[in-house]
MARPABA-277229 format. One record per residue (C-alpha): residue number from 0; x, y, z. Coordinates in pm, 1 decimal, padded with zeros to 6 digits. Example, Ala and Ser with C-alpha at 12.3 -4.5 7.8 and 13.67 -1.06 7.14 Angstrom:
2
<rec num="0" east="01230.0" north="-00450.0" up="00780.0"/>
<rec num="1" east="01367.0" north="-00106.0" up="00714.0"/>
! end
This chain:
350
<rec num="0" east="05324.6" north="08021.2" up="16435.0"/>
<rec num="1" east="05483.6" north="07924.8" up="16090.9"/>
<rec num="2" east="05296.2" north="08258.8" up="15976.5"/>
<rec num="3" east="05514.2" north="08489.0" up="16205.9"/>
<rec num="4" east="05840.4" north="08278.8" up="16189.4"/>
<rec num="5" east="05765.0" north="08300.5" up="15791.6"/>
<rec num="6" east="05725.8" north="08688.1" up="15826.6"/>
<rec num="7" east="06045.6" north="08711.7" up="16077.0"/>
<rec num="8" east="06265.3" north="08506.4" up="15777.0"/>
<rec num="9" east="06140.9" north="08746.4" up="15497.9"/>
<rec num="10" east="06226.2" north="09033.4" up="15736.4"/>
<rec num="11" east="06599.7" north="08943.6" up="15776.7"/>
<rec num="12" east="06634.2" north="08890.9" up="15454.6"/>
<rec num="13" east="06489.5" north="09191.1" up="15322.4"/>
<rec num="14" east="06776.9" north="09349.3" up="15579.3"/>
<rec num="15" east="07078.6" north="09159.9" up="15431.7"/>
<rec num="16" east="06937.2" north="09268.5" up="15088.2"/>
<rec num="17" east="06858.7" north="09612.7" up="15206.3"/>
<rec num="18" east="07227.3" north="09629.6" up="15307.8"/>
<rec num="19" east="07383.5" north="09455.4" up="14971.7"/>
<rec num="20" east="07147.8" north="09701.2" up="14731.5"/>
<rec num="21" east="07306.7" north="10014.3" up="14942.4"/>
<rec num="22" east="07669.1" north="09882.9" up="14816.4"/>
<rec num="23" east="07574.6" north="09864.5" up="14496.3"/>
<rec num="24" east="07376.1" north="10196.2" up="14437.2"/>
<rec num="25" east="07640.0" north="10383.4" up="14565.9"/>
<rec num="26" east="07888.1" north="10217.3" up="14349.4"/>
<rec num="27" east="07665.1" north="10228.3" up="14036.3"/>
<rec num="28" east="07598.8" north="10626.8" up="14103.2"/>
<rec num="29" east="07971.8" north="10640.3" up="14130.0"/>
<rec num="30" east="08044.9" north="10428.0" up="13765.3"/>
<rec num="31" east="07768.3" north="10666.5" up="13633.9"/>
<rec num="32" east="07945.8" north="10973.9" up="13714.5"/>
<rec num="33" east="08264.6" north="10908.2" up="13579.3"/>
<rec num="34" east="08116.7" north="10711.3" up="13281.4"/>
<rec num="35" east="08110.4" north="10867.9" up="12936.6"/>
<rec num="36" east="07880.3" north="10979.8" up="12747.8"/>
<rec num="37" east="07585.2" north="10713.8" up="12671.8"/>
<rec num="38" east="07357.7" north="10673.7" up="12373.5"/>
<rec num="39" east="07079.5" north="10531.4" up="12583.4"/>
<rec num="40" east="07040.3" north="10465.3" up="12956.9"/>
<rec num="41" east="06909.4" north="10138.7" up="13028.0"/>
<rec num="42" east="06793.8" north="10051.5" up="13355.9"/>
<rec num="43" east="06582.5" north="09713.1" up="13533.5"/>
<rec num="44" east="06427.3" north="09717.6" up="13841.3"/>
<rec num="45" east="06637.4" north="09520.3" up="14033.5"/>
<rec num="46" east="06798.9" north="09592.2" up="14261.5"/>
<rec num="47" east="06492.2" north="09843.1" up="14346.8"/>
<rec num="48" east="06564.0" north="10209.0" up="14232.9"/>
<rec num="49" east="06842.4" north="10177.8" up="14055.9"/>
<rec num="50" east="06600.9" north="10336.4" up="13803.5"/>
<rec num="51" east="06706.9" north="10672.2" up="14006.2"/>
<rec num="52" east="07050.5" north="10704.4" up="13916.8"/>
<rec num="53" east="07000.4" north="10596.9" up="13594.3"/>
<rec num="54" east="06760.3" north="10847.6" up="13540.7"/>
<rec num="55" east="07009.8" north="11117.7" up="13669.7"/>
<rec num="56" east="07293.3" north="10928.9" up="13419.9"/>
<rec num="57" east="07029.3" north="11013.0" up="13143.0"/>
<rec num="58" east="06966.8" north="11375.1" up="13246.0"/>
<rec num="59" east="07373.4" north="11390.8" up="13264.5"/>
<rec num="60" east="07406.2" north="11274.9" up="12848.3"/>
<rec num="61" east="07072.8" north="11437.4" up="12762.7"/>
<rec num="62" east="07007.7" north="11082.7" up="12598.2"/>
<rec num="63" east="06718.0" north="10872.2" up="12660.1"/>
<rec num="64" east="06620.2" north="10648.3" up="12956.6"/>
<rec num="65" east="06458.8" north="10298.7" up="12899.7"/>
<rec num="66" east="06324.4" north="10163.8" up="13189.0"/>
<rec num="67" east="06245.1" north="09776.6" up="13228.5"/>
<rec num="68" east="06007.3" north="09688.8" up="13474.4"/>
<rec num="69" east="06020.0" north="09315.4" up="13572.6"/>
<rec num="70" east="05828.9" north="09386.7" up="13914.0"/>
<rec num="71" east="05647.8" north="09688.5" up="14089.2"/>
<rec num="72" east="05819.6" north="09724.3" up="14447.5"/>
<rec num="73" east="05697.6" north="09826.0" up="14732.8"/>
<rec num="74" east="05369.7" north="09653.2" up="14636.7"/>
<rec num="75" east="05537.9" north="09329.0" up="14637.7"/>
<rec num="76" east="05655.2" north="09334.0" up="14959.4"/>
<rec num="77" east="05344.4" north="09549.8" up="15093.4"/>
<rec num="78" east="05160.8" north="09251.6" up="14997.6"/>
<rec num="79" east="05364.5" north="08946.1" up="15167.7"/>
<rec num="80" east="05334.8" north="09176.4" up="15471.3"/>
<rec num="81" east="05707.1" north="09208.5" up="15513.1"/>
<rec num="82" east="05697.2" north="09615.6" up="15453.3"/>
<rec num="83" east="05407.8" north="09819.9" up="15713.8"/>
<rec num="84" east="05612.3" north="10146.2" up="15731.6"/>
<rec num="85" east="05362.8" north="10407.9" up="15588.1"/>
<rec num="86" east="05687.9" north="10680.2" up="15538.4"/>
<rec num="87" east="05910.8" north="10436.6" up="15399.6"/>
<rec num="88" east="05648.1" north="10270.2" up="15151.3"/>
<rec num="89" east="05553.6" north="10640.6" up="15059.1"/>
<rec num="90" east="05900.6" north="10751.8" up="14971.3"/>
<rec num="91" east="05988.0" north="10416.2" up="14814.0"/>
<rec num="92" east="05660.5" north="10525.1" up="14571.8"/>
<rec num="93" east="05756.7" north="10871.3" up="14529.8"/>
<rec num="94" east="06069.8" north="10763.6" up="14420.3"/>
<rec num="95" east="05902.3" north="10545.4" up="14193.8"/>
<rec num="96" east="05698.3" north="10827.8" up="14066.9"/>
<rec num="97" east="06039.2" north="11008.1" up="13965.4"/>
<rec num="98" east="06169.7" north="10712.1" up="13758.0"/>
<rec num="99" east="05901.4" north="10627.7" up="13536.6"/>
<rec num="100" east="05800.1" north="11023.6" up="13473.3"/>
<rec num="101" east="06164.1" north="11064.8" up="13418.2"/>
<rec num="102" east="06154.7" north="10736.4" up="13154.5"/>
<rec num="103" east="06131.6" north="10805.2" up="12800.3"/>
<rec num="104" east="06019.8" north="10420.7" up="12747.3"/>
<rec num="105" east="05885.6" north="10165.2" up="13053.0"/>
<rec num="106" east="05927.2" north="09826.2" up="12904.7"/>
<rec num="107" east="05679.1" north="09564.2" up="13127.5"/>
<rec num="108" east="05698.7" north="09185.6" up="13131.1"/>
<rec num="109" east="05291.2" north="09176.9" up="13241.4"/>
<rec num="110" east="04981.9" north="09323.6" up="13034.5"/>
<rec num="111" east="04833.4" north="09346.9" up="13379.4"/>
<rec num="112" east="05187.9" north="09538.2" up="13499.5"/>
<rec num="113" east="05087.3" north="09816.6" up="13187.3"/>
<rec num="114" east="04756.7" north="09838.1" up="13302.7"/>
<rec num="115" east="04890.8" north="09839.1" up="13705.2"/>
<rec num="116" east="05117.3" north="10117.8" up="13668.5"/>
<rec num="117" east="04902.5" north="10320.6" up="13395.8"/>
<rec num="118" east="04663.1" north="10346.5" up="13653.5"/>
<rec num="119" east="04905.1" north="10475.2" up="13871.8"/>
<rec num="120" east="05011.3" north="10776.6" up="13628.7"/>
<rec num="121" east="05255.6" north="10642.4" up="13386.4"/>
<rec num="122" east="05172.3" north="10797.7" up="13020.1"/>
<rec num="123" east="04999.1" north="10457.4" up="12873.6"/>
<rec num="124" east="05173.1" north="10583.4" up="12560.5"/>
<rec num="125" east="05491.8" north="10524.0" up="12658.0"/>
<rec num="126" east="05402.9" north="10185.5" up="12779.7"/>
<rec num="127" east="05530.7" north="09872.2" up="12607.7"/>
<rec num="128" east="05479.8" north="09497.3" up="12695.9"/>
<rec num="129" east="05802.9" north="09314.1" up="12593.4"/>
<rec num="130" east="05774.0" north="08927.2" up="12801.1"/>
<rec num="131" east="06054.5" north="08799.2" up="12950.0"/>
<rec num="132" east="06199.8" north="08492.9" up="12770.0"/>
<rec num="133" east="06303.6" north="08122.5" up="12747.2"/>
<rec num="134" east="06573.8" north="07997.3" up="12573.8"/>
<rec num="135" east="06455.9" north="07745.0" up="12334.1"/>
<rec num="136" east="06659.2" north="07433.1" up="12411.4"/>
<rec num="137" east="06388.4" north="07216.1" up="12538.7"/>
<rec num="138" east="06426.3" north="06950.5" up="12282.4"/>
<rec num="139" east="06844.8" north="06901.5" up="12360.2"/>
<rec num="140" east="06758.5" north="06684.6" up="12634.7"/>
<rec num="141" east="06737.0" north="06325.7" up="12725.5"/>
<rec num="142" east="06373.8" north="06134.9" up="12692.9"/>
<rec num="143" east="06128.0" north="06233.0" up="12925.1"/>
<rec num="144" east="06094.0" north="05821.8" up="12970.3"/>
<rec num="145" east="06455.2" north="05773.9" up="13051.8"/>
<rec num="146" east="06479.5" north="06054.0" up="13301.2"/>
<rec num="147" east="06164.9" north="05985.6" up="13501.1"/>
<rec num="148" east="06275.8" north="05622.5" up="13515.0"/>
<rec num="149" east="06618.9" north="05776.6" up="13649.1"/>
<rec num="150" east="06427.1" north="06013.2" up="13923.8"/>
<rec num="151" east="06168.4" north="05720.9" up="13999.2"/>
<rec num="152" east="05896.2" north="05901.3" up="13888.9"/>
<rec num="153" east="05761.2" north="05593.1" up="13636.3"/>
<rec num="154" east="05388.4" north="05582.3" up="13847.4"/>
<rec num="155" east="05436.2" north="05891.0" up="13965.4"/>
<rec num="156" east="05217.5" north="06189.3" up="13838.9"/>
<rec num="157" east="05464.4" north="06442.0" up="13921.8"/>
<rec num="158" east="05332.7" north="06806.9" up="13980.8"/>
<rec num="159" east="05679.1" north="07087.2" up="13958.3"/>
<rec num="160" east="05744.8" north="07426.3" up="14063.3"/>
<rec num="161" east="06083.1" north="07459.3" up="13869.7"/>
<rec num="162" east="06240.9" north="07793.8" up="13956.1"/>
<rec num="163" east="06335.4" north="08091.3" up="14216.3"/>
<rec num="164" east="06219.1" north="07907.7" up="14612.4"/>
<rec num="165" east="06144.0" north="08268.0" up="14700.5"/>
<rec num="166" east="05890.2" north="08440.2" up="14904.0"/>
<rec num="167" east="05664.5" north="08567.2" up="14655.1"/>
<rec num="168" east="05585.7" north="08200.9" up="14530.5"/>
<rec num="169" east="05397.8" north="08104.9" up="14784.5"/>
<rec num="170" east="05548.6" north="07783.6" up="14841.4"/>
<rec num="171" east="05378.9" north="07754.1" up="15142.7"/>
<rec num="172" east="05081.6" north="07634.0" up="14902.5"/>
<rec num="173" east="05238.5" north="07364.3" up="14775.6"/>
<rec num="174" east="05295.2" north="07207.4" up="15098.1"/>
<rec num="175" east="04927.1" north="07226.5" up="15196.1"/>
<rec num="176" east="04872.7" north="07065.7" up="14862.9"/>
<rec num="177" east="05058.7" north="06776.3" up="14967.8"/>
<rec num="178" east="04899.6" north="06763.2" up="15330.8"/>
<rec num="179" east="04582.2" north="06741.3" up="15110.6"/>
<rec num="180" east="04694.5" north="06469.5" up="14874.4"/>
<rec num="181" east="04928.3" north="06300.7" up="15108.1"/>
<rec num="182" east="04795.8" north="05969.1" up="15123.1"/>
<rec num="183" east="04741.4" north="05957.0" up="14745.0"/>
<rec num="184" east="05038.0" north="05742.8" up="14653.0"/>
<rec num="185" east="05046.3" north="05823.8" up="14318.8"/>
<rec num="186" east="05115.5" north="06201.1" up="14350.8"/>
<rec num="187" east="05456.4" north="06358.3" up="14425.5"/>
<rec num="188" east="05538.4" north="06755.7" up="14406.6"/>
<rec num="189" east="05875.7" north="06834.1" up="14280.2"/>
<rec num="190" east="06028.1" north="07197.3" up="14405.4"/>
<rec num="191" east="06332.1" north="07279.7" up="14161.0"/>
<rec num="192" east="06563.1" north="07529.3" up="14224.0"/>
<rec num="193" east="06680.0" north="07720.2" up="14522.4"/>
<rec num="194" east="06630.8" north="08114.9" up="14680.8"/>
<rec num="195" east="06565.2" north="08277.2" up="15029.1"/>
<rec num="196" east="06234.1" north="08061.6" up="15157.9"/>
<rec num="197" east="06411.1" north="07708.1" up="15090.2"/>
<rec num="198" east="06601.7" north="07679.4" up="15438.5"/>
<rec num="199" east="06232.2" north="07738.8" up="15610.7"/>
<rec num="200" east="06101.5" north="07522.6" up="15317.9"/>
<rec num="201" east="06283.9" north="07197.1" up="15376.7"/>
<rec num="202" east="06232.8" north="07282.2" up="15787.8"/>
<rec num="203" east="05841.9" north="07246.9" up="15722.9"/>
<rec num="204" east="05908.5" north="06934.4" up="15471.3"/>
<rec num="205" east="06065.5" north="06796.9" up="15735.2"/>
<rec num="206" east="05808.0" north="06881.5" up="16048.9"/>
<rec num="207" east="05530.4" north="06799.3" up="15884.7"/>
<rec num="208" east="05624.4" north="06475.4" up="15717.7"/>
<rec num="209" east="05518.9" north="06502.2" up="15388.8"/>
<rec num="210" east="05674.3" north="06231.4" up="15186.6"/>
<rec num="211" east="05508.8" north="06327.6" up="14854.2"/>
<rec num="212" east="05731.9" north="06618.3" up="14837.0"/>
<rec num="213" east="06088.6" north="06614.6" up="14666.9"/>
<rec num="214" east="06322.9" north="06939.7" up="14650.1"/>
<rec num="215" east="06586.2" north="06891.6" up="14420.8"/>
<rec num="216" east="06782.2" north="07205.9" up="14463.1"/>
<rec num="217" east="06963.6" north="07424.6" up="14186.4"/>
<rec num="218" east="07025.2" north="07240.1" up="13861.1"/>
<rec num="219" east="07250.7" north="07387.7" up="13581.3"/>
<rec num="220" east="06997.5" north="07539.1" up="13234.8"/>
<rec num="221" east="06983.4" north="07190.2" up="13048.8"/>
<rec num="222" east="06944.4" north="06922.7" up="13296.2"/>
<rec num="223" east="06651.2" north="07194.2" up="13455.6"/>
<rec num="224" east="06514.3" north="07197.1" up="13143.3"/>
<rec num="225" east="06518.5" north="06799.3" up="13107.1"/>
<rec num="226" east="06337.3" north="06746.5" up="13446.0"/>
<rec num="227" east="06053.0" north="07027.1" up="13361.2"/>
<rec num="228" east="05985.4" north="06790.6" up="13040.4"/>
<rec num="229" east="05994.4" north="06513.5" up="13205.3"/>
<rec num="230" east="05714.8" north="06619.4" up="13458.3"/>
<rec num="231" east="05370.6" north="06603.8" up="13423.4"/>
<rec num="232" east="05219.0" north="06915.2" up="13482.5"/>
<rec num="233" east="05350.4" north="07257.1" up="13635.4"/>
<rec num="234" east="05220.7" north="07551.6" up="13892.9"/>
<rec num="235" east="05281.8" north="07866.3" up="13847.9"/>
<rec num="236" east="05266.3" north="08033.8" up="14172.8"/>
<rec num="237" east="05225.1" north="08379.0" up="14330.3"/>
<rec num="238" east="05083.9" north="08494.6" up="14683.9"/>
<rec num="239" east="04808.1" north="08676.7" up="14676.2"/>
<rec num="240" east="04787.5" north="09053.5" up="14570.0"/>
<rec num="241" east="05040.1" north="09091.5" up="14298.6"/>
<rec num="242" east="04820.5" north="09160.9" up="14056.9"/>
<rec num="243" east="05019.1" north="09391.3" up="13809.5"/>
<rec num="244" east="05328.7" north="09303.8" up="14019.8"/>
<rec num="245" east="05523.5" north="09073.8" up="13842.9"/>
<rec num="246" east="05503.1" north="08798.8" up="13571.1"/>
<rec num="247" east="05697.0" north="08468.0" up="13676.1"/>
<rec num="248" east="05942.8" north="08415.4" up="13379.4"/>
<rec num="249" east="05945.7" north="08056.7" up="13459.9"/>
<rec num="250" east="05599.3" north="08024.6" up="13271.8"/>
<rec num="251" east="05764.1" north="08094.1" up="12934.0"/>
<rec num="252" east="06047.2" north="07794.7" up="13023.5"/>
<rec num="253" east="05713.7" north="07558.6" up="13110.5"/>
<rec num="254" east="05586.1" north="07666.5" up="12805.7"/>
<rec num="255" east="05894.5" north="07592.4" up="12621.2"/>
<rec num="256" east="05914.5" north="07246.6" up="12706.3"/>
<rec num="257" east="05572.4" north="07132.5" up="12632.5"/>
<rec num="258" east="05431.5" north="07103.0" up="12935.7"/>
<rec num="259" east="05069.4" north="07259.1" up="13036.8"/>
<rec num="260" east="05085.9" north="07433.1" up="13425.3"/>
<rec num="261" east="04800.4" north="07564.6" up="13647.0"/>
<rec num="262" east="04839.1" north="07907.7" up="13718.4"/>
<rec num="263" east="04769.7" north="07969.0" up="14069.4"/>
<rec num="264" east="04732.2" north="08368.7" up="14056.5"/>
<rec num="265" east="04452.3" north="08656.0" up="14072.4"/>
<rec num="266" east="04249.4" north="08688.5" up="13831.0"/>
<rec num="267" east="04413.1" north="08895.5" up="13522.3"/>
<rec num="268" east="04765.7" north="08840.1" up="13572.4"/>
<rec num="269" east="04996.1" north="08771.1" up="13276.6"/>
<rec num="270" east="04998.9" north="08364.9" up="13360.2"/>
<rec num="271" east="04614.4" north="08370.7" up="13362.3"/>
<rec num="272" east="04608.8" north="08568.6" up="13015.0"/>
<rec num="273" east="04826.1" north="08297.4" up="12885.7"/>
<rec num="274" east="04648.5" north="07987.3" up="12986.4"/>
<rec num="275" east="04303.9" north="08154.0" up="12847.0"/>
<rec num="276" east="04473.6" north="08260.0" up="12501.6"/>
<rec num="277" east="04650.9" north="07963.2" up="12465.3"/>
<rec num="278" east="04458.0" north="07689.2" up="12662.2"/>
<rec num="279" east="04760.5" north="07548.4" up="12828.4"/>
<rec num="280" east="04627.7" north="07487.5" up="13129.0"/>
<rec num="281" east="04395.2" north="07617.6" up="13446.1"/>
<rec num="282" east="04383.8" north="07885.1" up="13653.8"/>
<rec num="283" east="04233.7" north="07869.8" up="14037.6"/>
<rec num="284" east="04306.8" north="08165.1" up="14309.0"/>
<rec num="285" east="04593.1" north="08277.6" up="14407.5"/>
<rec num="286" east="04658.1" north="08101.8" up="14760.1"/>
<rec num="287" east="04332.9" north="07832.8" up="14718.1"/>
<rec num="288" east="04524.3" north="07542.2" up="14795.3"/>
<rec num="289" east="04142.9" north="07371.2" up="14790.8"/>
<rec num="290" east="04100.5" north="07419.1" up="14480.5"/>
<rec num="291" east="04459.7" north="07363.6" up="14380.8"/>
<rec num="292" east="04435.7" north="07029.0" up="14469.9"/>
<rec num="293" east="04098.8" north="06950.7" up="14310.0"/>
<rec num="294" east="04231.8" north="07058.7" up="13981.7"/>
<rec num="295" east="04532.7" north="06896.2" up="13999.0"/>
<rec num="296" east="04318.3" north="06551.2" up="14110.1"/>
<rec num="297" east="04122.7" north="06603.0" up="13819.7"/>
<rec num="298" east="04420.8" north="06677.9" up="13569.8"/>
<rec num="299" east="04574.1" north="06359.1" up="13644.8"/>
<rec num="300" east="04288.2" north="06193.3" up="13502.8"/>
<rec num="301" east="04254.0" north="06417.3" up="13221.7"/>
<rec num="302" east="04441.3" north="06404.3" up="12844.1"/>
<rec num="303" east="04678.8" north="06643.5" up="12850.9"/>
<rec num="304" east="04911.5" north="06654.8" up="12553.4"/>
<rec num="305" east="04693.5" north="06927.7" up="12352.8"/>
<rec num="306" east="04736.7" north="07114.1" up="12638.0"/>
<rec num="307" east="05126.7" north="07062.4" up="12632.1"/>
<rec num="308" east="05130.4" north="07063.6" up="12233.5"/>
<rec num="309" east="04944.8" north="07448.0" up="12266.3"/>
<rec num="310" east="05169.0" north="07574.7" up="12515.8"/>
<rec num="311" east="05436.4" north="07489.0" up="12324.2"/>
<rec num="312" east="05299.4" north="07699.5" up="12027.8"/>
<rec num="313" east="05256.7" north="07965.8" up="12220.3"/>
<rec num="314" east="05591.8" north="07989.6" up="12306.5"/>
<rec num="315" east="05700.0" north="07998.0" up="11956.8"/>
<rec num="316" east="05476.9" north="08254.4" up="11913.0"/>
<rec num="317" east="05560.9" north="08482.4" up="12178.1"/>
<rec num="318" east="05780.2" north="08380.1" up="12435.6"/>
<rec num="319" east="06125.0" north="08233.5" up="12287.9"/>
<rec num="320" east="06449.0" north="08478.9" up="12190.6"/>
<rec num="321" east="06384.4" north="08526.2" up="11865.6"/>
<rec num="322" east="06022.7" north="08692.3" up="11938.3"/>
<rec num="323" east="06110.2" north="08943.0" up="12215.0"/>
<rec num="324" east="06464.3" north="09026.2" up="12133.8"/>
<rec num="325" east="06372.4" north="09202.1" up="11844.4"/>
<rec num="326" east="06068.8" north="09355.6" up="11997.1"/>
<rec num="327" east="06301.7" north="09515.1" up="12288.8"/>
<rec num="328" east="06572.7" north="09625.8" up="11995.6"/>
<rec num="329" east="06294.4" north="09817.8" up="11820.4"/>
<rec num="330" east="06175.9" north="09968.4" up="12196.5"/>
<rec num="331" east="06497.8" north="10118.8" up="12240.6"/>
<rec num="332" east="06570.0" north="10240.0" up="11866.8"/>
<rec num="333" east="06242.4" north="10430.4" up="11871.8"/>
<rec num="334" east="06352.3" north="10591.8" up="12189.6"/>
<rec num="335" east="06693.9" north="10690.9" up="12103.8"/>
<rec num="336" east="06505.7" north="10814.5" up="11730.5"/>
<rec num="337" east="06248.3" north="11039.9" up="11957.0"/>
<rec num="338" east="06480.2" north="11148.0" up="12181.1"/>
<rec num="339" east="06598.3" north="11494.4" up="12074.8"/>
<rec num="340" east="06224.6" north="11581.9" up="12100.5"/>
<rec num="341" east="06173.6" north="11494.1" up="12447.4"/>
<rec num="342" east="06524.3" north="11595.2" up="12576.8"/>
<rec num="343" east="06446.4" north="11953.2" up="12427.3"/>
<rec num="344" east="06137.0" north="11992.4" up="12572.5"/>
<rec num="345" east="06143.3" north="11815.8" up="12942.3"/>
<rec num="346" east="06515.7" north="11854.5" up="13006.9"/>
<rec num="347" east="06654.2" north="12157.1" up="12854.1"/>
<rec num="348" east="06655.3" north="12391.6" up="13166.2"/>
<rec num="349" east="06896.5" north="12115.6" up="13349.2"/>
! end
């Protein structure tokens, strides 16, 4: 039963976003038409293709077309089972197709996103993995002491999801983490942030009883950033089969403040790469709320500031401003620099 009413939610609001992305494609065709000229197109993938008209925009300047994917739809919502229309997933693919064969640069946020849609017929030359970001503020915020004394978390070990409450989290985990651990009085999961599944969310809180579970709603960049330090461990979460898909920026903010997370994901998405490079963490199944709880039983018992001290690191590395700024600057120089080439010889007859 919560399965279906689940499936029913995601369905109407797929339709109010259906109806909002119309709006704005029409009036983003329309800016792009009376626009003038443009160096470089640059174009995400939300809301989804978008990438079309910006495509045609780039065909109108004869200038190039840099196209940053941050997820692959339809797959996302193929998997979720909220799309089952063979024609409309076909077209919505097709028209995929177009946009990246039209791109003179696809930017991904996931190694496992380059491999996902190389295997799908993008050039793997013209492939490059820029992450998404964090801004690097984690350290302008009270003591972790002083605000887990404020939230009541002192004995607490507190286990966060800080971030979008959407569908393809898989909250729904979470909560039969807590049915697992719920009379271990000691253990709390914090949900942070807001989006389309928290109405349902705090519904099922409710009907089930689970005490061990706090949602704290929206909180403004800093005092979010305070909380994530101040917990003890975070889950990065996806539902099953988005493998390639998408690559939850909220790993790079977790990383940021020092804390380790369990990535619950499939095997070989971005979050799993991370915790193996940079052994920040675990990683168990996408949607094994078993084993989910197991390795969060066993984390609590388990030293955990190397972890927090390497993810960290990592993020300095890799994952702050500074890093991936400059690596998407140079992506889009070095297509504007090659693009007489490829203008002349895929786009002269238009």
């Amino acid at each position: 039963m919560r399965r279906v009413r689940s499936l029913a939610f995601a369905r109407s609001t797929l339709l109010g976003r259906a109806i909002n992305y119309l709006s704005y494609l029409v009036l983003s065709f329309v800016a792009a038409a009376r626009s003038q000229r443009a160096d470089v197109v640059l174009a995400q993938t939300d809301p989804p293709i978008i990438g079309a008209i910006a495509a045609l925009a780039a065909r109108r300047f004869r200038c190039p077309f840099v196209f940053v994917c941050h997820d692959v739809h339809p797959d996302i919502s193929v998997a979720m089972g909220v799309i089952r229309n063979r024609t409309v997933i076909a077209v919505w693919r097709m028209v995929n197709r177009f946009i990246r064969s039209q791109a003179d640069r696809v930017v991904v946020v996931g190694r496992d996103m380059g491999d996902k849609l190389a295997r799908e017929g993008v050039d793997p030359q013209k492939i490059v993995y820029v992450p998404t970001w964090s801004s690097d503020d984690a350290y302008d915020v009270p003591p972790a002491a002083e605000l887990r004394a404020e939230m009541g978390w002192q004995d607490r070990f507190v286990v966060m999801h800080a971030g979008n409450i959407g569908l393809a989290q898989n909250i729904e985990i979470f909560l039969r983490v807590a049915e697992r651990l719920r009379h271990d009085e000691e253990f709390v999961i914090v949900l942070m942030g807001d989006g389309a599944a928290r109405p349902a969310l705090e519904r099922e809180i409710a009907e089930r009883q689970l005490r061990n579970v706090e949602v704290l709603g929206y909180r403004p960049r800093l005092a979010a950033h305070g909380l994530m330090a101040a917990a003890d461990i975070h889950v990065v979460s996806l539902v099953p089969g988005l493998w390639g898909c998408a690559a939850p920026s909220k790993t790079y903010a977790v990383m940021a403040a020092g804390r380790p997370f369990v990535a619950a994901v499939d095997p070989g998405s971005e979050p799993a790469r991370i915790v193996a490079e940079w052994q920040c963490g675990e990683v168990v199944a996408a949607g094994d709320d078993g084993a989910l709880a197991a390795t969060l039983s066993r984390l609590r018992s388990t030293p955990r500031a190397e972890m927090g001290e390497r993810a960290r690191r990592g993020f300095e590395a890799q994952y702050s401003a500074a890093s991936c700024l400059p690596r998407l600057r140079a992506v889009i120089e070095s297509a504007s620099q090659a693009a007489p080439r490829s203008i002349d010889a895929s786009r002269s007859a238009l």
